[in-house]
Every structure is written in C-alpha cells, then in structure tokens.
C-alpha positions in Angstrom: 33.9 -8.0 -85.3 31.8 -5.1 -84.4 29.1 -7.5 -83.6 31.2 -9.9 -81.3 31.8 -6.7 -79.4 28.6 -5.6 -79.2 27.1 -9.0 -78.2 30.2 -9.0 -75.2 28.9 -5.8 -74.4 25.7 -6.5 -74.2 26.6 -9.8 -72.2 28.6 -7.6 -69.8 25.6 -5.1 -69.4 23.6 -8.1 -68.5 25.6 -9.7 -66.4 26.1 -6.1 -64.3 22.7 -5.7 -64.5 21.9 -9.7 -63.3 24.6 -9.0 -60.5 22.9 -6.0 -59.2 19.9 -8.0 -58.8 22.1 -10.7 -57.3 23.2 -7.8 -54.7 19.6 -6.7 -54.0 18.3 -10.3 -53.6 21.6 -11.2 -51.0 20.6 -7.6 -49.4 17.3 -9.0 -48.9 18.0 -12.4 -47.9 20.4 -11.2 -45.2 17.6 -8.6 -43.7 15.6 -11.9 -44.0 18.3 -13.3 -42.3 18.2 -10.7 -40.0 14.8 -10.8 -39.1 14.8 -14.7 -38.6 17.8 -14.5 -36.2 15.9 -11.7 -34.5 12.8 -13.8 -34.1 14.6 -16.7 -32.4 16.4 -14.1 -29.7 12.7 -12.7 -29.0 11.1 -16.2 -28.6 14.3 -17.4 -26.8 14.0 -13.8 -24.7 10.1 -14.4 -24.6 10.9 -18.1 -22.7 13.4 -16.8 -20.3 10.6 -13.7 -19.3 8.1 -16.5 -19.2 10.2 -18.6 -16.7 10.3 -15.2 -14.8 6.7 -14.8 -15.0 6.1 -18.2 -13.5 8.6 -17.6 -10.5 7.5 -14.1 -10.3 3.5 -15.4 -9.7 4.9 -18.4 -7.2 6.6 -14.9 -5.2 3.3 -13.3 -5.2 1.6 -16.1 -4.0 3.9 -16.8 -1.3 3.6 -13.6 -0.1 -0.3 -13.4 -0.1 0.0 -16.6 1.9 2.2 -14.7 4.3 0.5 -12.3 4.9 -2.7 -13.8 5.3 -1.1 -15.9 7.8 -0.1 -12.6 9.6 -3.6 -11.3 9.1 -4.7 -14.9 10.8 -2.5 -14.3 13.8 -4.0 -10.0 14.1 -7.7 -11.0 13.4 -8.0 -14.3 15.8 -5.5 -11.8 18.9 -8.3 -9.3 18.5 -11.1 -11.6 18.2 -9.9 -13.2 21.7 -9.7 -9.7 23.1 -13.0 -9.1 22.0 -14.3 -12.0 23.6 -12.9 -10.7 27.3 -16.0 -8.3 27.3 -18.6 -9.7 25.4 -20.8 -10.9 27.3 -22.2 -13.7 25.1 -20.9 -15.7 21.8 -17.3 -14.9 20.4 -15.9 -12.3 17.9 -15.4 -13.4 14.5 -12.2 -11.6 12.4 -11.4 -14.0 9.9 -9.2 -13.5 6.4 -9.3 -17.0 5.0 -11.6 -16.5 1.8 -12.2 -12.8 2.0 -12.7 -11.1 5.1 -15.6 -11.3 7.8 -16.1 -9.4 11.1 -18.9 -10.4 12.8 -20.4 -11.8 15.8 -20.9 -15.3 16.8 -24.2 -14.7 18.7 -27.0 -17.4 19.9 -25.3 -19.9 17.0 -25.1 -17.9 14.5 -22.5 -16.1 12.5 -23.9 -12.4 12.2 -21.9 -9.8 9.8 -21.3 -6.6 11.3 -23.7 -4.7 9.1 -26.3 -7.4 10.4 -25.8 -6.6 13.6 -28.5 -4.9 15.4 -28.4 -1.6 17.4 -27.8 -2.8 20.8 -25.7 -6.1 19.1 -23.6 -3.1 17.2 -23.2 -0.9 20.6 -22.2 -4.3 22.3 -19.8 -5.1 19.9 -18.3 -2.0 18.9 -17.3 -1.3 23.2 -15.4 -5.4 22.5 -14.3 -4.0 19.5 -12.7 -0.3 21.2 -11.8 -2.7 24.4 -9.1 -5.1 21.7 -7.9 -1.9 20.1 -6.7 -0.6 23.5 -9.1 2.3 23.6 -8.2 4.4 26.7 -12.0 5.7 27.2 -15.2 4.1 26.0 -18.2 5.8 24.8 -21.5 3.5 24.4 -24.7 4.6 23.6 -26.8 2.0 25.0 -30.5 3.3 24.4 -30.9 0.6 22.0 -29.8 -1.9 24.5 -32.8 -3.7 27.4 -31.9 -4.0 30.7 -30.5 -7.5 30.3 -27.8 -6.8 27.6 -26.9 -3.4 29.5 -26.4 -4.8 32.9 -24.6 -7.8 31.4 -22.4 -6.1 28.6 -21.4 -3.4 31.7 -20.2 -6.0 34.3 -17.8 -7.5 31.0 -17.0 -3.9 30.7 -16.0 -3.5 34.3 -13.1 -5.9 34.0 -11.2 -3.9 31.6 -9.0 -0.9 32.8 -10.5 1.9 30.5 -12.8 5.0 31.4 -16.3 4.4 30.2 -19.0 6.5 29.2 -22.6 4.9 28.5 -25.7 6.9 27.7 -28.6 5.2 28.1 -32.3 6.1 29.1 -32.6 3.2 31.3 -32.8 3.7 35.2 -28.8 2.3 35.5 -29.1 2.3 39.4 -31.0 -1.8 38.9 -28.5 -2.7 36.3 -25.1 -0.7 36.9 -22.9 -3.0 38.8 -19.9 -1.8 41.1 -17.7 -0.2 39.8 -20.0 2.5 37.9 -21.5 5.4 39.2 -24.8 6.4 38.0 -25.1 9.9 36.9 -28.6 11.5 36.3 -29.0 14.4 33.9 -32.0 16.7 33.6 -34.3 14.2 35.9 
C-alpha cells in the first residue's frame, strides 16, 4: 500500500506542479490577451486621430485660402493706391504662388530688388503715398529730369508734405505746387 500512496502522491505533486504551469500559461495568455485587446483600441484610436488629421489638414487649408484671399484684397488696394502716383506702369503686390512686389514698368514685371535707383525712389514715394504716409522724403539724384518732373506732378495730387533732394535745377521740372528751395548755391 505504501507504494499506491506514494504513486497518488507523486500524481498529486504532478498534478500541482502541471496546474501551476496551467496558472502561469493562463497568466500569460490573458497579458496576451491584454496586449491584443490593447492593440485593437490603439489602431481603432490611431483611425479616429487619423480622421482628425484629415479634417484638421482640410481646416488649415481653408484657412490659408482665407487668408490669401484677404491678402489678395490688401495687396491689389495698395497696388491701386500705388498706381495714383506713379507716373508710368502699375504696382504689382501679388500673394498667389509666393509673394511678389514689383513694378509693372515699360512691359515688364520688375521685382523690387530689380528695380533701379531712380525706379526704387519712384516707387518707394507710390509705395509711402498707399500706406498713408503723412510726409514724403525722396531722394531723387538718381532720377533725370524726365522721371523727376513726371513722378512730382503724380506726387502733387496727393495730400502729403513732400520732401525731394535732388541735384537737379527743380525750377524747369517742379511743377505748381512745389517750391524750389536752393541750398549752398
């Protein structure tokens, strides 16, 4: 009998030993278990984000388009407020594929860091006149006789104080209302 009992006991050991095995694999399984049901809430959470994402990038677009439909309206108001003093060709302020600022001049499209020194004096007096400047300062030595006496009678129309230094003799080319004033003769 000794032996019947020692084989139950070693069936019992066995089956203890087997059922904490059985214990550690279920542990496992369920943190397997665990990690699958985890997985499918990310990827579920990961599709929900992703529909944000989408209606997120749809907002930003929307909004760039906005705006640079705002910018349109700013750029082509101060463009046409240029143009009341220029004297020849048309400000250019656009924003539809990047930004230019330039001068419509003789036919052609010049950037502003084209522009020459008497086109830049020119255009920076349009540019002061559109952004309401109260008094104007030109330097005009760069500009001949021609461009001066035309670019001041544009700039007599507007209702601002304006300076221009020049070496050119203005009393052939300044018309009504400047005053010519001679410094160190």
């Amino acid at each position: 009998m000794s032996a019947d009992i020692k084989m139950m006991e070693d069936q019992i050991e066995g089956m203890v030993t087997k059922g904490k095995k059985l214990r550690a694999d279920e542990a496992l399984f369920l943190k397997a278990l665990g990690i699958d049901e985890e997985t499918e809430k990310t990827r579920q959470d990961r599709d929900a984000d992703s529909g944000k994402v989408e209606t997120l990038k749809a907002e930003i677009k929307d909004l760039k388009k906005k705006k640079q439909n705002s910018l349109k309206g700013v750029a082509a108001a101060i463009s046409k407020k240029m143009g009341e003093v220029l004297p020849v060709g048309d400000a250019v302020f656009s924003v539809d594929n990047g930004v230019f600022f330039g001068w419509n001049y003789a036919g052609k499209k010049i950037p502003y860091d084209g522009l020459s020194g008497g086109q830049a004096q020119i255009f920076n007096s349009a540019l002061a006149h559109a952004l309401q400047a109260n008094i104007l300062v030109i330097e005009a030595g760069e500009l001949d006789d021609d461009h001066l006496g035309s670019t001041l009678e544009e700039l007599a129309k507007v209702g601002s104080q304006i300076i221009v230094n020049t070496c050119h003799p203005l009393q052939k080319v300044a018309p009504q209302p400047f005053k010519p004033v001679v410094f160190g003769g």
